[in-house]
TIKEDO-671087 format. One record per residue (C-alpha): residue in one letter; x, y, z. Coordinates in Angstrom, 1 decimal. Layout:
! residues N
<rec aa="A" px="X" py="Y" pz="Z"/>
...
//
This chain:
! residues 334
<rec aa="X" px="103.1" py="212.8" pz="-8.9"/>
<rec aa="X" px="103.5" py="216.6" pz="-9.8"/>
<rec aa="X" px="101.3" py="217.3" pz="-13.1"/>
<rec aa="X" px="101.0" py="220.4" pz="-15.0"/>
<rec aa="X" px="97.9" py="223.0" pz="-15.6"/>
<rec aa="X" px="98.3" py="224.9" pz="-18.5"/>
<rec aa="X" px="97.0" py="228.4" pz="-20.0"/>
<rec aa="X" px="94.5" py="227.9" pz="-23.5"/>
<rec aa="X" px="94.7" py="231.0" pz="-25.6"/>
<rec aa="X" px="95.6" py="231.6" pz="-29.2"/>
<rec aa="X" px="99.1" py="229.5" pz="-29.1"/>
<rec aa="X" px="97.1" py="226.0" pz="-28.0"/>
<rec aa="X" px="93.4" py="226.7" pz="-28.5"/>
<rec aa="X" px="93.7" py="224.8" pz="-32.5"/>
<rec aa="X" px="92.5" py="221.0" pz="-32.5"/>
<rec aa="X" px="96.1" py="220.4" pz="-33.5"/>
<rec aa="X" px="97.8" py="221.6" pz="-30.5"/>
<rec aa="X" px="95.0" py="220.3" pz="-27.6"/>
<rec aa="X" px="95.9" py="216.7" pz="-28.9"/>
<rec aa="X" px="99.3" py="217.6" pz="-28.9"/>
<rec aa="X" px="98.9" py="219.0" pz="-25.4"/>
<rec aa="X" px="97.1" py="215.6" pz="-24.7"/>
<rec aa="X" px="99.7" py="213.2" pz="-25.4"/>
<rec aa="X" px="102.0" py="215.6" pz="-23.3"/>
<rec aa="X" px="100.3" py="214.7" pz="-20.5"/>
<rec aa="X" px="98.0" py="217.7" pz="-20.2"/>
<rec aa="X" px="94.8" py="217.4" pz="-18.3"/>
<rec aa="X" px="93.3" py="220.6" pz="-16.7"/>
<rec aa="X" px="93.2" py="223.6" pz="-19.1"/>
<rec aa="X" px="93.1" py="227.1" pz="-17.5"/>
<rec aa="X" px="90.9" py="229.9" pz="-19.0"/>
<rec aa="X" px="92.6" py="233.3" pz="-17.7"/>
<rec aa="X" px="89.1" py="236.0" pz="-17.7"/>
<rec aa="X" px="90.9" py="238.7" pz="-17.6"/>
<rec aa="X" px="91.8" py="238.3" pz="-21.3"/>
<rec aa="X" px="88.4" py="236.2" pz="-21.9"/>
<rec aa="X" px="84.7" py="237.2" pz="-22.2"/>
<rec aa="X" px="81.9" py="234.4" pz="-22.3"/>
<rec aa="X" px="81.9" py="234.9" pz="-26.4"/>
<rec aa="X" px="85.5" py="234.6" pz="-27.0"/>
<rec aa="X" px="85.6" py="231.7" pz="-25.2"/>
<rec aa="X" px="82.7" py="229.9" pz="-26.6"/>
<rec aa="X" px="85.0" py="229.1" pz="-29.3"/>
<rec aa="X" px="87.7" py="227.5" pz="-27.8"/>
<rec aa="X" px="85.5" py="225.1" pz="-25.3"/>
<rec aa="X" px="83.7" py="224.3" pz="-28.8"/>
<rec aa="X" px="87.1" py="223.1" pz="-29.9"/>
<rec aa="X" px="87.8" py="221.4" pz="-27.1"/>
<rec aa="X" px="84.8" py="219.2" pz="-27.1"/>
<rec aa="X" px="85.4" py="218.3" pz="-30.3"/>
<rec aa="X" px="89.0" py="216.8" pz="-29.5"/>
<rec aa="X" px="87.4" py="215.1" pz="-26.4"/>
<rec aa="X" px="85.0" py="213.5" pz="-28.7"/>
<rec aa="X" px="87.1" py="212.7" pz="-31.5"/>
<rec aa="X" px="90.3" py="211.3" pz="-28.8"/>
<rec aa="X" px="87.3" py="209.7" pz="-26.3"/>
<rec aa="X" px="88.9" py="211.9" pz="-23.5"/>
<rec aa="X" px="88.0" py="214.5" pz="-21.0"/>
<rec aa="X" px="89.8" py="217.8" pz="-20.5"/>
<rec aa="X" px="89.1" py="219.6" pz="-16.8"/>
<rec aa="X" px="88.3" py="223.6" pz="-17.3"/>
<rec aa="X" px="90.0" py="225.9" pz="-14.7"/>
<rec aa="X" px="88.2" py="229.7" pz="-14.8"/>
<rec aa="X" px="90.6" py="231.8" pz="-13.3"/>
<rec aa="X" px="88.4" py="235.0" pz="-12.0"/>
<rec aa="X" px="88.8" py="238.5" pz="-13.1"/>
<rec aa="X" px="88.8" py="240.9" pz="-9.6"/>
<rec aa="X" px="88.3" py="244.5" pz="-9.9"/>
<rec aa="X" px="91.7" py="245.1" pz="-10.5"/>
<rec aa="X" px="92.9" py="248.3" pz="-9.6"/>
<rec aa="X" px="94.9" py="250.3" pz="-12.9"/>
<rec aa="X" px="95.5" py="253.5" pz="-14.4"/>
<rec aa="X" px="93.5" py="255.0" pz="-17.1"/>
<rec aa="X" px="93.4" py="255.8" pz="-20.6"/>
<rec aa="X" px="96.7" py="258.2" pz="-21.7"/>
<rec aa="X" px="96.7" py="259.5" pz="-25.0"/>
<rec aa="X" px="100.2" py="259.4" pz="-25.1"/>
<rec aa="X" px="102.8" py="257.1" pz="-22.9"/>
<rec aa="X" px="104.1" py="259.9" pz="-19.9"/>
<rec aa="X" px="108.0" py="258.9" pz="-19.6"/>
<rec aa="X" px="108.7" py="259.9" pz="-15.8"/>
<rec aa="X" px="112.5" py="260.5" pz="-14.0"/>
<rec aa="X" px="113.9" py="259.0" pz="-11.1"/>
<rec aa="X" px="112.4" py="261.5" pz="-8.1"/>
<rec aa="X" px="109.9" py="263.6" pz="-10.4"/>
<rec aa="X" px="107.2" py="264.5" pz="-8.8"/>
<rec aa="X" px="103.1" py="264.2" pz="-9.9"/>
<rec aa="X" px="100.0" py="263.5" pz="-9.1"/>
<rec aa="X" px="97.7" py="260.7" pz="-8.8"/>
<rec aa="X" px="94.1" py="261.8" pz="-9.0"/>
<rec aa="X" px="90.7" py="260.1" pz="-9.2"/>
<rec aa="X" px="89.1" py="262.9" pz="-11.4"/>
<rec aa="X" px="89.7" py="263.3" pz="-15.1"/>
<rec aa="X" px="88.6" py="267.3" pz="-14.4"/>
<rec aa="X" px="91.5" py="267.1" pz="-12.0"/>
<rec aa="X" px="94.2" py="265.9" pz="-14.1"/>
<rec aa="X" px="97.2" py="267.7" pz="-15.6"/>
<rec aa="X" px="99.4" py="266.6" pz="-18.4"/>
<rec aa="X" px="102.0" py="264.8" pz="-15.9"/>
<rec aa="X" px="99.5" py="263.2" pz="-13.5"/>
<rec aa="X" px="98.1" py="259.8" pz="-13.8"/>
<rec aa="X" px="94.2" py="258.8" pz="-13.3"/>
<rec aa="X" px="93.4" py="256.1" pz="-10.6"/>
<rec aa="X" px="90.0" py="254.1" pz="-11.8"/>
<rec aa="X" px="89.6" py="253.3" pz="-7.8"/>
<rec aa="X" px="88.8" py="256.8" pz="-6.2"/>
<rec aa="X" px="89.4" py="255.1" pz="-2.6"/>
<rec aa="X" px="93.0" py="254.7" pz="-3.3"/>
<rec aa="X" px="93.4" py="258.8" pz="-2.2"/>
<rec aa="X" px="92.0" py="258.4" pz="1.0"/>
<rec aa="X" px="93.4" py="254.6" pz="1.6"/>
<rec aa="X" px="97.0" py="255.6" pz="1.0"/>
<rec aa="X" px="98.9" py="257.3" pz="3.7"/>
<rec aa="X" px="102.2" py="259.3" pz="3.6"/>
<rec aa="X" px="105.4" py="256.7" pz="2.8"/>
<rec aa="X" px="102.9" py="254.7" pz="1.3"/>
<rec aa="X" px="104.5" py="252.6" pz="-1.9"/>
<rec aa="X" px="102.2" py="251.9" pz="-5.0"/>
<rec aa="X" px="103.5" py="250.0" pz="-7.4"/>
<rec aa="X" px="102.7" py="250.5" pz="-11.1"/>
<rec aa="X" px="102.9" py="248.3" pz="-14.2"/>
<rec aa="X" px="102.9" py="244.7" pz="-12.0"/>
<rec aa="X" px="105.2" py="246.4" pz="-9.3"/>
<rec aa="X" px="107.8" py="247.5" pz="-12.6"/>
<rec aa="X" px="107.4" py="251.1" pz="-11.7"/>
<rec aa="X" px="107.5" py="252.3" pz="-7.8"/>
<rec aa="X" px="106.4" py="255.8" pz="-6.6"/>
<rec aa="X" px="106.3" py="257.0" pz="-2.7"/>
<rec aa="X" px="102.9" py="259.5" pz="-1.7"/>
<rec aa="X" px="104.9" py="262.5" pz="-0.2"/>
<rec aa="X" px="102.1" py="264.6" pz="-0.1"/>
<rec aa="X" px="97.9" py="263.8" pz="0.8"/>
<rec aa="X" px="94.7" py="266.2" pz="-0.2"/>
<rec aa="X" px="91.1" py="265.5" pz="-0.8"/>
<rec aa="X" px="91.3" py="264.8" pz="-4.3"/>
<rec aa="X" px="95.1" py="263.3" pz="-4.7"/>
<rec aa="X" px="98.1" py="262.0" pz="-3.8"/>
<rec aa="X" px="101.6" py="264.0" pz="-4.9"/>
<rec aa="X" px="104.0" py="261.0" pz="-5.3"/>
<rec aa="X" px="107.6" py="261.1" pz="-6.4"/>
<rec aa="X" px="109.1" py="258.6" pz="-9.2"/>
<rec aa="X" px="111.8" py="256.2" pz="-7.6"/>
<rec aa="X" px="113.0" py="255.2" pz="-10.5"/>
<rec aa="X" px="113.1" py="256.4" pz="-14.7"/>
<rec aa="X" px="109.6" py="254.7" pz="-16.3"/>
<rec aa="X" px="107.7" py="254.9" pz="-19.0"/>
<rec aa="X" px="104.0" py="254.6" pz="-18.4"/>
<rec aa="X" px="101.3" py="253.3" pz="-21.0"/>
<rec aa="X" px="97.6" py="253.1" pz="-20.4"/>
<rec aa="X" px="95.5" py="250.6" pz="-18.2"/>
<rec aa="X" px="98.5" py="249.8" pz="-16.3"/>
<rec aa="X" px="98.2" py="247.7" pz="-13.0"/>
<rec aa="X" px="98.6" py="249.6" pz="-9.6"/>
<rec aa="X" px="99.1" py="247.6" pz="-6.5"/>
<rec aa="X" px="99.7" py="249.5" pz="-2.6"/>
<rec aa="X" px="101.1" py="246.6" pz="-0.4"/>
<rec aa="X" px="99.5" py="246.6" pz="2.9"/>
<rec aa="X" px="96.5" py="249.1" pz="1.7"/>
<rec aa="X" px="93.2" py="247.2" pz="2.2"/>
<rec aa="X" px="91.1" py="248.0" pz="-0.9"/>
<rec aa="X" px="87.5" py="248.6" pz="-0.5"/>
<rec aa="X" px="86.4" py="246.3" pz="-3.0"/>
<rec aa="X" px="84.2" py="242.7" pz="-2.9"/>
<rec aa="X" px="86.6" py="239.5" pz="-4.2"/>
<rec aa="X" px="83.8" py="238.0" pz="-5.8"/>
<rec aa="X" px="82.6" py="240.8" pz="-8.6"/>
<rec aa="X" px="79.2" py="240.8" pz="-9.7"/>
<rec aa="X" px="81.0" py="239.9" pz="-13.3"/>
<rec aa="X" px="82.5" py="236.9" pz="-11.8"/>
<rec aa="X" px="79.6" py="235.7" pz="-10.6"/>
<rec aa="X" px="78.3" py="235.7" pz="-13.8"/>
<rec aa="X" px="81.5" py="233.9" pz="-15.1"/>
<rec aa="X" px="81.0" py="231.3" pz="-12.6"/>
<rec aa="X" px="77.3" py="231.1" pz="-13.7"/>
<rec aa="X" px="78.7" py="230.1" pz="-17.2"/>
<rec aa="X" px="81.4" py="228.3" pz="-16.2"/>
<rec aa="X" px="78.6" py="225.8" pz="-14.2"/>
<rec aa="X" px="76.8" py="225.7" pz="-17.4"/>
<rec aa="X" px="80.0" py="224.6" pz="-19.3"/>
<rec aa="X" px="80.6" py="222.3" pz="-16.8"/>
<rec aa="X" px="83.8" py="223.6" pz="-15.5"/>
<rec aa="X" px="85.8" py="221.8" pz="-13.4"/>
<rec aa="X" px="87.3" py="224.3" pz="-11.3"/>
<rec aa="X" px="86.9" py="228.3" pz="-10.0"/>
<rec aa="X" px="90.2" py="230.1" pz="-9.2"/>
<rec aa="X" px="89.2" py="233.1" pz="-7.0"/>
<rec aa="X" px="91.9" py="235.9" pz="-7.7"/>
<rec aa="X" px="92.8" py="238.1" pz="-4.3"/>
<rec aa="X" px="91.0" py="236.0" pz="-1.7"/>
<rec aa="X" px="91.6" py="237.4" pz="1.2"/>
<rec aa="X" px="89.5" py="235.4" pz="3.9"/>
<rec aa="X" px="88.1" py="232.2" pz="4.7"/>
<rec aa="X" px="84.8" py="233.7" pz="3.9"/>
<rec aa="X" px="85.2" py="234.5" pz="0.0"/>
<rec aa="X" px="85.8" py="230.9" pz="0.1"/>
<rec aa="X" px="82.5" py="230.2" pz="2.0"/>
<rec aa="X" px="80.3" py="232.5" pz="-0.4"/>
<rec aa="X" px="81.6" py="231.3" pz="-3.5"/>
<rec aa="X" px="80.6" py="227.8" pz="-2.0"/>
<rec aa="X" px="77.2" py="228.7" pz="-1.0"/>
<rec aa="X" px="76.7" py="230.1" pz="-4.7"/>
<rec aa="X" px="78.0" py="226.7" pz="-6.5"/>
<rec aa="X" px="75.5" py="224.7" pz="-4.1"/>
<rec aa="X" px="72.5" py="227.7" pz="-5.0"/>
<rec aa="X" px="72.9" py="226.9" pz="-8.4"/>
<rec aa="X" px="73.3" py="222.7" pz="-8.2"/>
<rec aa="X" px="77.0" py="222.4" pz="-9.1"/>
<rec aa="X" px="78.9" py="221.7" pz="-5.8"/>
<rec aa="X" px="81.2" py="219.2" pz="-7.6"/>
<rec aa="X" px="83.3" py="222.2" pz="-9.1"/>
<rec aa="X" px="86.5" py="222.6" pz="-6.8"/>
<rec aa="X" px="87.3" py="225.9" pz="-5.5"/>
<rec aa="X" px="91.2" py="227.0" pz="-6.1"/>
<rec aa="X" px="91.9" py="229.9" pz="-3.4"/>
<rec aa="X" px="94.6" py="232.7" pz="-5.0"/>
<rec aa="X" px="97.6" py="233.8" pz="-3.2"/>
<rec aa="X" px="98.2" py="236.8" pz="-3.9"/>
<rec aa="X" px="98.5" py="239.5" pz="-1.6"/>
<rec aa="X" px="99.5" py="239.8" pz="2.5"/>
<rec aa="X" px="95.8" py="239.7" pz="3.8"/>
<rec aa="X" px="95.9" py="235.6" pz="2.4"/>
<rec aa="X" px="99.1" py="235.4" pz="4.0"/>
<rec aa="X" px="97.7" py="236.8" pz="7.4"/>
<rec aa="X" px="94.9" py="234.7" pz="7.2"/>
<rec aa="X" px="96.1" py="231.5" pz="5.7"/>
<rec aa="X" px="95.9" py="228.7" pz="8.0"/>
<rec aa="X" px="91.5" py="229.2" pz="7.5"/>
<rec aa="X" px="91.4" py="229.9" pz="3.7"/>
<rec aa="X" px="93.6" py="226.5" pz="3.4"/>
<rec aa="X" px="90.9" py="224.9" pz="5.6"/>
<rec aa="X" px="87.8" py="226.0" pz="3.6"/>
<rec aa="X" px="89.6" py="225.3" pz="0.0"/>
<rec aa="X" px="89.5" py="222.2" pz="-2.2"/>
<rec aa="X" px="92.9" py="224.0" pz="-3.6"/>
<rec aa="X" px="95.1" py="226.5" pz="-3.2"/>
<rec aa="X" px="97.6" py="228.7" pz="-5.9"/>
<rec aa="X" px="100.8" py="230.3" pz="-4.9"/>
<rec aa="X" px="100.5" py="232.9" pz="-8.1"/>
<rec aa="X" px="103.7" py="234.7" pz="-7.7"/>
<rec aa="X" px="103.2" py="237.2" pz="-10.0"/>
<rec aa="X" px="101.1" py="239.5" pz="-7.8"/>
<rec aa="X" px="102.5" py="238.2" pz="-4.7"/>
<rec aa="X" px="105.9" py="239.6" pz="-5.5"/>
<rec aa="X" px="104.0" py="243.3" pz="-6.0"/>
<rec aa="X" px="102.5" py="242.5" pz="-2.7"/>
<rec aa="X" px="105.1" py="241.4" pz="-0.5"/>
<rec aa="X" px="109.2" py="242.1" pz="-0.8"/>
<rec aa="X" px="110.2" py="239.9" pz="-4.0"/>
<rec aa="X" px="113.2" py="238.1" pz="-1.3"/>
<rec aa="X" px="110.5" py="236.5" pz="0.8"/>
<rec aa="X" px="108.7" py="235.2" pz="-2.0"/>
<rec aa="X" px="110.7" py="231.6" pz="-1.8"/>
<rec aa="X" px="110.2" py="231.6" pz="1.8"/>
<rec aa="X" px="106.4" py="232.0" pz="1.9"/>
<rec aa="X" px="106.5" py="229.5" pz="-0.7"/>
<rec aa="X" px="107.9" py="226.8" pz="0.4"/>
<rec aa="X" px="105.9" py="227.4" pz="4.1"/>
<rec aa="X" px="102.4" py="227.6" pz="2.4"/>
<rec aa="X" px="103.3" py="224.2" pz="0.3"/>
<rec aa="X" px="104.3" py="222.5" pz="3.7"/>
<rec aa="X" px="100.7" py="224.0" pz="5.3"/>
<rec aa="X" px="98.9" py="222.6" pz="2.3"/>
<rec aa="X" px="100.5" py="219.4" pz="2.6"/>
<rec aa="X" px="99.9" py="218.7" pz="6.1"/>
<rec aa="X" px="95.8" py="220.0" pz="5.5"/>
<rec aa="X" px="96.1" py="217.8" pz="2.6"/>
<rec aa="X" px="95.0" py="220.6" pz="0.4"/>
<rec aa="X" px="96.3" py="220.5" pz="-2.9"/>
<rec aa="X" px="98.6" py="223.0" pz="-4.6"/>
<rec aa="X" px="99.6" py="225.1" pz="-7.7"/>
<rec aa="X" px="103.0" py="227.2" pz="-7.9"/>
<rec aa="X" px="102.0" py="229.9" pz="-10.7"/>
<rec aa="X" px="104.0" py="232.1" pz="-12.6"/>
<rec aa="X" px="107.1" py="232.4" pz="-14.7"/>
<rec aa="X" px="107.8" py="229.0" pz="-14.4"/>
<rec aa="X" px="109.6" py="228.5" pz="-17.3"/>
<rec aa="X" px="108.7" py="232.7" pz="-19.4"/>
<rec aa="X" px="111.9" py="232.3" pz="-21.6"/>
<rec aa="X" px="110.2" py="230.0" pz="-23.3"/>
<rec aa="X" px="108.0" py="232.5" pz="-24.8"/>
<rec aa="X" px="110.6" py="233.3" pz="-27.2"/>
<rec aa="X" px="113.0" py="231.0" pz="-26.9"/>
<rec aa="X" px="113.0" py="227.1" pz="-27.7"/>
<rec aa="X" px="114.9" py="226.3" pz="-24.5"/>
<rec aa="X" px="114.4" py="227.7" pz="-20.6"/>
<rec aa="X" px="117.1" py="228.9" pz="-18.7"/>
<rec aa="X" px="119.1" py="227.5" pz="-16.0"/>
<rec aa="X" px="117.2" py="229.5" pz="-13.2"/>
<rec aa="X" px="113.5" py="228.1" pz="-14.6"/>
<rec aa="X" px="114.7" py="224.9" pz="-14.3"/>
<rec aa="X" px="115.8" py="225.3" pz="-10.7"/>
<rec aa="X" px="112.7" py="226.5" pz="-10.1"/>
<rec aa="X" px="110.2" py="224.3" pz="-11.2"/>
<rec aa="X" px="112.6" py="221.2" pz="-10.0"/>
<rec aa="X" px="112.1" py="223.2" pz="-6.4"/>
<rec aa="X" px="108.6" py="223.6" pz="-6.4"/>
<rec aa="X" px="108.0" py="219.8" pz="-7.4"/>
<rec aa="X" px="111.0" py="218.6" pz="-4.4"/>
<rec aa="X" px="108.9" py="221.0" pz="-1.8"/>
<rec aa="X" px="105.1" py="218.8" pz="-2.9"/>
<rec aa="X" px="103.8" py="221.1" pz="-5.3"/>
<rec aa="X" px="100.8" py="219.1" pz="-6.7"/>
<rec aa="X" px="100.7" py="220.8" pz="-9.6"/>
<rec aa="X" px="102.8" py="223.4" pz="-11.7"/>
<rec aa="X" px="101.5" py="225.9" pz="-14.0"/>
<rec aa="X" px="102.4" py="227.4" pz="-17.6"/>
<rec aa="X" px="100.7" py="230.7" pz="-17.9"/>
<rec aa="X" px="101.4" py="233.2" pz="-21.3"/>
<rec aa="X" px="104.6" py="230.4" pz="-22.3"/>
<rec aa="X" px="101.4" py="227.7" pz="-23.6"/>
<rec aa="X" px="98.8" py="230.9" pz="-23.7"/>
<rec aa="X" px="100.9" py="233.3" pz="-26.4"/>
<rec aa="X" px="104.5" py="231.9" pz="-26.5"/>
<rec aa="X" px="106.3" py="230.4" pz="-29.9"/>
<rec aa="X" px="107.2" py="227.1" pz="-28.2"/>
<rec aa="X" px="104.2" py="225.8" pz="-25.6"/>
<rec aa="X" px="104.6" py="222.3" pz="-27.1"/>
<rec aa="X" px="108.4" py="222.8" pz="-26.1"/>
<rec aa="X" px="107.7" py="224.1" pz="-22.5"/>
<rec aa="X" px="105.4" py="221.3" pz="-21.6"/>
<rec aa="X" px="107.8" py="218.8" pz="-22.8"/>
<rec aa="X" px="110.6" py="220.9" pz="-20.6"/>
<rec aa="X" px="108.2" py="220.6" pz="-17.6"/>
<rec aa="X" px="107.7" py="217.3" pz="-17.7"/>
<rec aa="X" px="111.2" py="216.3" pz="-18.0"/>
<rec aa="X" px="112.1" py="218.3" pz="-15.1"/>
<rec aa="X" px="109.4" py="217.0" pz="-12.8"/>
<rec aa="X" px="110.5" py="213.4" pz="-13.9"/>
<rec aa="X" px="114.0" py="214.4" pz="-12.5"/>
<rec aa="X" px="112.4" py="215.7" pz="-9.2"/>
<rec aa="X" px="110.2" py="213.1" pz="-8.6"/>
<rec aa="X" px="113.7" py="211.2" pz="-7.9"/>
<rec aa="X" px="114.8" py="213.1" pz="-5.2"/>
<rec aa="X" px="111.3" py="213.5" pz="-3.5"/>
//
């Protein structure tokens, strides 16, 4: 049967809620570092012992790896941009003028290449390099956006110069073997050999029990997908970098492929991502969620995930109850 992973943060991180959570079925709990250090979550694990104690249950923790993501930098004021305006993208501060954005990966000037398409904001702002020097790329604005600080960039089909396992995550991982986690999720792996050296540093340091949950999220995993499956206790389709990766129409396609892979290596798999997102705000999902996780659970998804709708949203109680109703329904037709 399909079961459910599902995002701890502020909405579900009170005793209250993670026996709530409990009775909903809820068994693995996923710690997002990204928006965690090893202080703010000493807290939360705290809590979670003491429900595990008090209930005489276990909960299975999920660290979900940072990466050296790739953004803008700090803007002392949001820059509102027209469709075909052009500016710059630089990787000096000295270099910058009032219009131009700062890259905090220098590479990305001498990665990109002419026609090359970086995407902004999670892939909600696209620009196109028109023009290359030593020191920046001129780029014109393919749509009207409004750009804050620290925004995501992503360059689909640009190889970034950049280790998947960060020296930060390793240290992650160290604490996470000293919480006894269950499971690593390695964000952007892009070869069997992440996999590999993650291993190797579980067995260093005595903990080769925790599972290793390989991250779908850009075309190098795609190219090389048939070996990271091989090497991986698990595998997550998260679709919200994929879609910046790849075009957002073949998103359903490479899904439902890489859960038919998985299934016939008998690796387990997560679909990640907006599975039900309305439910953030709203106390009931919309048609098109529905569809969606009943799809994933039809094609052998051996898991489904609720990211910021149990992390931050007003109804997580709500949206696992949703879940498990629809993977009931799916179950039917498997």
């Amino acid at each position: 049967m399909t079961n459910i992973v599902m995002t701890i943060w502020p909405a579900t991180n009170s005793e209250e809620q993670l026996i709530r959570c409990y009775e909903n079925g809820i068994r693995i709990l996923r710690f997002n570092f990204p928006h965690y250090t090893q202080t703010s979550v000493q807290k939360d694990i705290e809590t979670i012992r003491t429900v595990e104690k008090k209930l005489g249950i276990t909960f299975q923790l999920l660290l979900d790896t940072e990466w050296p993501q790739v953004r803008t930098w700090i803007l002392k004021t949001p820059i509102a941009y027209t469709i075909w305006e052009r500016f710059r993208i630089v990787a000096k501060e000295s270099k910058r003028g009032d219009r131009d954005l700062l890259c905090d990966y220098p590479s990305l000037i001498q990665d990109a290449k002419i026609g090359t398409i970086i995407k902004i904001d999670s892939g909600l702002f696209d620009v196109r390099v028109i023009e290359k020097w030593s020191e920046s790329l001129v780029v014109e604005a393919l749509m009207s956006f409004t750009v804050w600080s620290r925004r995501h960039i992503n360059t689909p089909g640009v190889h970034y110069k950049l280790p998947t396992i960060t020296a930060k995550d390793f240290d992650d991982i160290q604490f996470a073997i000293k919480e006894k986690f269950a499971y690593i999720a390695l964000s952007f792996t892009r070869s069997a050999d992440d996999i590999q050296q993650a291993r190797e540093f579980l067995e260093k340091n005595n903990w080769s029990t925790m599972k290793i949950i390989a991250k779908i999220e850009n075309q190098e995993w795609i190219d090389n997908a048939d070996a990271i499956i091989q090497v991986s206790d698990m595998v997550m389709i998260a679709r919200g970098d994929l879609w910046t990766e790849l075009p957002i129409e073949t998103i359903p396609v490479h899904q439902m492929q890489l859960i038919k892979t998985c299934k016939i290596k008998n690796t387990p798999v997560i679909v990640a991502t907006q599975m039900l997102e309305s439910m953030m705000t709203n106390p009931v999902p919309t048609r098109a969620e529905v569809s969606d996780v009943f799809y994933a659970v039809r094609e052998g998804a051996d898991y489904v995930m609720l990211s910021w709708e149990t992390a931050i949203g007003k109804y997580p109680i709500e949206a696992i109850d949703v879940m498990n109703k629809v993977i009931a329904e799916a179950e039917k037709y498997k």
